[in-house]
N, C-alpha and C positions, 0 to 999 in steps of 0.2 A: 533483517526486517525491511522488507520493502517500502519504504516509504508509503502501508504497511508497507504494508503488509505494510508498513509500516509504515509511516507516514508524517504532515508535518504541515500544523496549522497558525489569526487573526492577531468628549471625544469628536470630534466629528468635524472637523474642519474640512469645509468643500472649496477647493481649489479656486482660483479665478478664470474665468471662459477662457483665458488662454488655452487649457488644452481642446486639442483638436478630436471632433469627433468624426465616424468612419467618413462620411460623405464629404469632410474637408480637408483631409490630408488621409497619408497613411498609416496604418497601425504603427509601424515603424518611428514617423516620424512622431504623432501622439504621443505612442510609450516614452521619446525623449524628452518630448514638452513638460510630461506629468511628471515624471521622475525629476527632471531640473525645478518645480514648482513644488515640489514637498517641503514642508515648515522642516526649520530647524531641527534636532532632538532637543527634546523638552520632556518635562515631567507632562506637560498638558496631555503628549501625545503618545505617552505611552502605556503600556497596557498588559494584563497580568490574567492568563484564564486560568480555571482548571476544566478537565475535558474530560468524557468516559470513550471508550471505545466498544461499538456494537460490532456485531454479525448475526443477520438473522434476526438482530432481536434480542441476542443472547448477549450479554456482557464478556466481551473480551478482556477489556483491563481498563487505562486511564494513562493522565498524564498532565501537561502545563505546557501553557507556550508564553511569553513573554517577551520583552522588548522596553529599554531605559536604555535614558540618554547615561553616556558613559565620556568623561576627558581623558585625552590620550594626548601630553604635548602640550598643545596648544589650539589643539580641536575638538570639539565633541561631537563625539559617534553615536551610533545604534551599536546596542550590547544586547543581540536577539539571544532567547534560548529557546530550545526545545527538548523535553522530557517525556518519554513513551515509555510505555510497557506494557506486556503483555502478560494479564495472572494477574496476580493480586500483590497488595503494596507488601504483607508481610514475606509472599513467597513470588517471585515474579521469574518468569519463566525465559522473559526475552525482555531486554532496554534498549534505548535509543536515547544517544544525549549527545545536542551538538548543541553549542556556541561558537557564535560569529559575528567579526565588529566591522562594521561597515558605515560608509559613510550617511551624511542627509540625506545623498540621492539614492541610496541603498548599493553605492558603488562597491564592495567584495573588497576587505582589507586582509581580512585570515578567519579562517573557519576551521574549528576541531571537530570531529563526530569517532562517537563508540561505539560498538554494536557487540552485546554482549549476550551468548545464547548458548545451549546447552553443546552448539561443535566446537564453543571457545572466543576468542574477541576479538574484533575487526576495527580498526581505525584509521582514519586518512584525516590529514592536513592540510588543506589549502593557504599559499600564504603568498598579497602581493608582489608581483617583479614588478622591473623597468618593461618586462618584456609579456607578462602572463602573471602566470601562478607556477608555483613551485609547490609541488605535490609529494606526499611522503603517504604510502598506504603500506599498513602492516597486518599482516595476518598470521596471527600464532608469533613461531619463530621467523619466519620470512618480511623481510622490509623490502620495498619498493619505490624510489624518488625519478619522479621524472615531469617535466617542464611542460605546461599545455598553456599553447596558445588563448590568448584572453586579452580581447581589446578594452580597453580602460573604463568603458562605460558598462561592463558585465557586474550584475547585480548582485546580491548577496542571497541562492536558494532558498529554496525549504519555506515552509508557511509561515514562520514568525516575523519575514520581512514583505511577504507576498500578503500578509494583513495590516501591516504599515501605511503599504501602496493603496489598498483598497477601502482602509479608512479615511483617508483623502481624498483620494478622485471624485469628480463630479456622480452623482447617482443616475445620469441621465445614460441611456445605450448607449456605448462607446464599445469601440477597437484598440487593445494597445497591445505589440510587440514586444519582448526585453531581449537583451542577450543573458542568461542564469545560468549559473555557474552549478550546477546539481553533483552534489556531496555523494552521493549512492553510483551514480554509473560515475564519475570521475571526469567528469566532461561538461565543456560548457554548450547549452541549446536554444532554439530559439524559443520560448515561452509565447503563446498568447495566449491576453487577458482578456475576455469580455464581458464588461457591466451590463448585464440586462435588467436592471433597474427593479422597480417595487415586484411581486410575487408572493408565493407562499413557499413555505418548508412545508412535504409534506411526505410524510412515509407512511402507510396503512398496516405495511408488516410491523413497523415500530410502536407506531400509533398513536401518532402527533400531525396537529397542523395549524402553521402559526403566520403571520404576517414578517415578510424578510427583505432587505433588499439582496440580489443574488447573483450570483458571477458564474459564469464558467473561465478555467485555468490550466493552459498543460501547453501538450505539444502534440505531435503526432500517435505517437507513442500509446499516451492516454491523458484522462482529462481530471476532472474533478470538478464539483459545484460547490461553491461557498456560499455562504447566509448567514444575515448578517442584521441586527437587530435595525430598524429602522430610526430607534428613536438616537440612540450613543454610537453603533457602528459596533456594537461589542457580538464577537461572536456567538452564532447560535447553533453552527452545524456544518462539516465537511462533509461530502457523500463521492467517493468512490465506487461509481457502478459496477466497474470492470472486477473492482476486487468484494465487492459486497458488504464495502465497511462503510461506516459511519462513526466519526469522529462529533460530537455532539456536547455543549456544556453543561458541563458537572448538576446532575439532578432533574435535566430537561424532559428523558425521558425514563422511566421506568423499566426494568430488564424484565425477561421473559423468565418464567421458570420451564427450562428446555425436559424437563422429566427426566423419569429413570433412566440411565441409558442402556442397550437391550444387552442378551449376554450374548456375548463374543464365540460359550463355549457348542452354543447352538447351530446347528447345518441355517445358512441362510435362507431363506422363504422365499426368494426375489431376484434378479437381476441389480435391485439397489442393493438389498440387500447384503449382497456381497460385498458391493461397492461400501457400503457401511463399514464391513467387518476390516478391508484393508485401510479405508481410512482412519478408520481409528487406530490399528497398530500404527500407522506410521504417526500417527500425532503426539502418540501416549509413549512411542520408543521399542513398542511390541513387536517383536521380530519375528516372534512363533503368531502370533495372527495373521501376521501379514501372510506370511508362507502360507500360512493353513488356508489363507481365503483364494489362492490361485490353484488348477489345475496345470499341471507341469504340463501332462502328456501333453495335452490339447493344445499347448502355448509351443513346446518345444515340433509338434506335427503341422504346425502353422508356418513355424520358421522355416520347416524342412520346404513344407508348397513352394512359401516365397522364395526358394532358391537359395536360403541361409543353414543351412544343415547345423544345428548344434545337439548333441545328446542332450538329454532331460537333465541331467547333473550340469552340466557345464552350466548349462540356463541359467537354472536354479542358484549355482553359486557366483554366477557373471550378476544374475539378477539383484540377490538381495544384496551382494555387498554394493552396489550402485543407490539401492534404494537405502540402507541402513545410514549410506550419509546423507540422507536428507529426512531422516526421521527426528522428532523432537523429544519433549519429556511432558508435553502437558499434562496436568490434571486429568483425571477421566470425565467430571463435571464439565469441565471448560472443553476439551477435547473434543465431548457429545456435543455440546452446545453449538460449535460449529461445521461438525459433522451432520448434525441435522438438518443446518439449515441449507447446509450443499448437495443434499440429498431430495430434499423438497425439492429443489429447485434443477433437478437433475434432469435431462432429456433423453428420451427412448428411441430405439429404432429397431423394431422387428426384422431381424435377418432370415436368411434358411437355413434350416435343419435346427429350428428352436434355439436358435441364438440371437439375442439381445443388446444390441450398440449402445454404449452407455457415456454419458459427458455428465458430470457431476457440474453443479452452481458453483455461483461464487458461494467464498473464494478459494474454492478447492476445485476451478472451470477447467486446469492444466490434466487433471485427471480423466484421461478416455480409453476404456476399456470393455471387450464384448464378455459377454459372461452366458452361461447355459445349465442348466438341471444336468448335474450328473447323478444318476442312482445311487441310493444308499450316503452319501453327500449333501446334500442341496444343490443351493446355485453355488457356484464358484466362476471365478474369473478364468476366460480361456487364453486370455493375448491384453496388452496393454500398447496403447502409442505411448512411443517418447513424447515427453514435452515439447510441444510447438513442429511435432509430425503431423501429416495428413494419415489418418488412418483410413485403409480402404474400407468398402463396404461387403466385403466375400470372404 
């Protein structure tokens, strides 16, 4: 689960002018200032949500983020947590559960995460050195320990300590840098945080809009917007553009009824269409849709052009067992729900010879593929980019 994919979120003590804003130092050095100027862990400043998780509009699942002061020794730490899932609480399809205890200034003492999904469990250890962190990631039967660099002032990832920070700090624009430690790629990055102060939350596809103060958070990579109630600081809403989620508390907004979803056993009607039919095999685990929604010939007489000659079998069996490890189990309700709305939000491009360039929304954006009317068929899919290919236009 991608942070989501998966992901990882948030009273009100405002710092002293000590920290710096952009026009008087650098992000860099602010991110130090503020971090060294964070209160104690206290009951005052800690904080308990519960969260739903959208797409589209559609209810994907929920979750908790959390953060109490915790003694260890003869110090007390932040004992953040974070709790995700994907589905619903009695049947959940995909989790995410890290805890991490870290200092006042959110300095990274050890952090556990799980990730538990229908190809099996995945989890890494981070845990203070003299020298870094010492990292232990295990997947399935394979375990992996190995030492990464991390200078002592590297924070403690993921959103339950990144709403710590941002319940504190001054509400006026500001610039602040971190060095963060991120649980998912294994690596520590440079983060920047920036307060742009009072605004709204506003989604129209959701369809809500509220008084917030709001942030943007991330790296190069990709970003995120946080909102944040004005009056306590208590979360009102994460929004991931790139991936099309919204992370949002518990009740805030009302889910969509995404409708029936279409039959699968019918020739598609469209260029989406199609697009439809494969994404929902690969969500729902369908192995026979998937296949059913691609034309071999036309995919394997594409490769042969580009100068890759494979017969139609080989494709075919090279193809789906590539795609079958990345198929899930969801629900068909849930399934549809985000299938739609990545199909809404899908972009076209008229080719020659009635063929149709297709890039599906978030957060199903990684899927591009052309598709064309064959007789007696529908549409079907003629050729697919890899993820993170440039697919040509011929």
């Amino acid at each position: 689960m991608r942070s989501i994919t998966c992901a990882s979120i948030l009273a009100a003590a405002v710092l002293a002018p000590c920290v710096a804003h952009a026009e008087d130092a650098t992000p860099t050095d602010a991110g130090r200032k503020a971090l060294a100027a964070l209160a104690a862990p206290s009951d005052k400043h800690a904080y308990s949500t519960e969260v739903d998780l959208f797409v589209a509009g559609n209810l994907l699942g929920g979750g908790s983020f959390a953060a109490a002061p915790e003694t260890v020794g003869d110090k007390t730490h932040w004992r953040t947590s974070e709790d995700v899932r994907i589905g619903s609480e009695a049947a959940p399809q995909q989790t995410l559960t890290v805890r991490a205890l870290s200092g006042a200034d959110l300095r990274l003492v050890e952090e556990t995460r799980e990730e538990k999904s229908a190809r099996g469990t995945e989890s890494t250890k981070a845990t203070r050195t003299e020298k870094g962190l010492h990292v232990t990631h295990t997947q399935g039967a394979a375990s992996e320990e190995k030492d990464v660099e991390a200078a002592a002032d590297t924070v403690s990832g993921g959103l339950p300590s990144l709403l710590l920070f941002l319940r504190q700090i001054p509400a006026g624009a500001a610039e602040y840098e971190v060095a963060m430690w991120d649980g998912d790629d294994r690596a520590v990055e440079k983060r920047r945080v920036s307060m742009k102060g009072a605004g709204r939350m506003k989604d129209e596809s959701i369809g809500f809009d509220v008084e917030a103060l709001w942030a943007i958070a991330g790296s190069d990579k990709e970003s995120i917007e946080i909102y944040l109630d004005p009056k306590d600081r208590a979360l009102l809403g994460v929004h991931s553009v790139k991936q099309g989620l919204w992370i949002t508390k518990k009740g805030l907004v009302k889910p969509k009824d995404a409708g029936a979803p279409p039959d699968l056993t019918k020739p598609a009607e469209s260029a989406k269409g199609a697009g439809t039919k494969f994404a929902m095999g690969m969500l729902t685990g369908n192995a026979a849709v998937v296949e059913a929604s691609i034309h071999w010939p036309s995919w394997a007489a594409e490769m042969a052009a580009q100068g890759q000659p494979m017969g139609e079998e080989m494709l075919k069996s090279f193809a789906m067992a590539n795609m079958q490890q990345g198929m899930e189990k969801f629900e068909v309700p849930m399934a549809w729900g985000i299938v739609k709305g990545a199909v809404a939000g899908a972009q076209e491009k008229a080719l020659e010879g009635g063929v149709v360039k297709v890039t599906l929304g978030a957060p199903m954006n990684t899927v591009k593929y052309k598709a064309k009317q064959v007789e007696g068929l529908g549409w079907l899919i003629t050729s697919m980019d890899r993820p993170g290919a440039g697919g040509g236009d011929k």
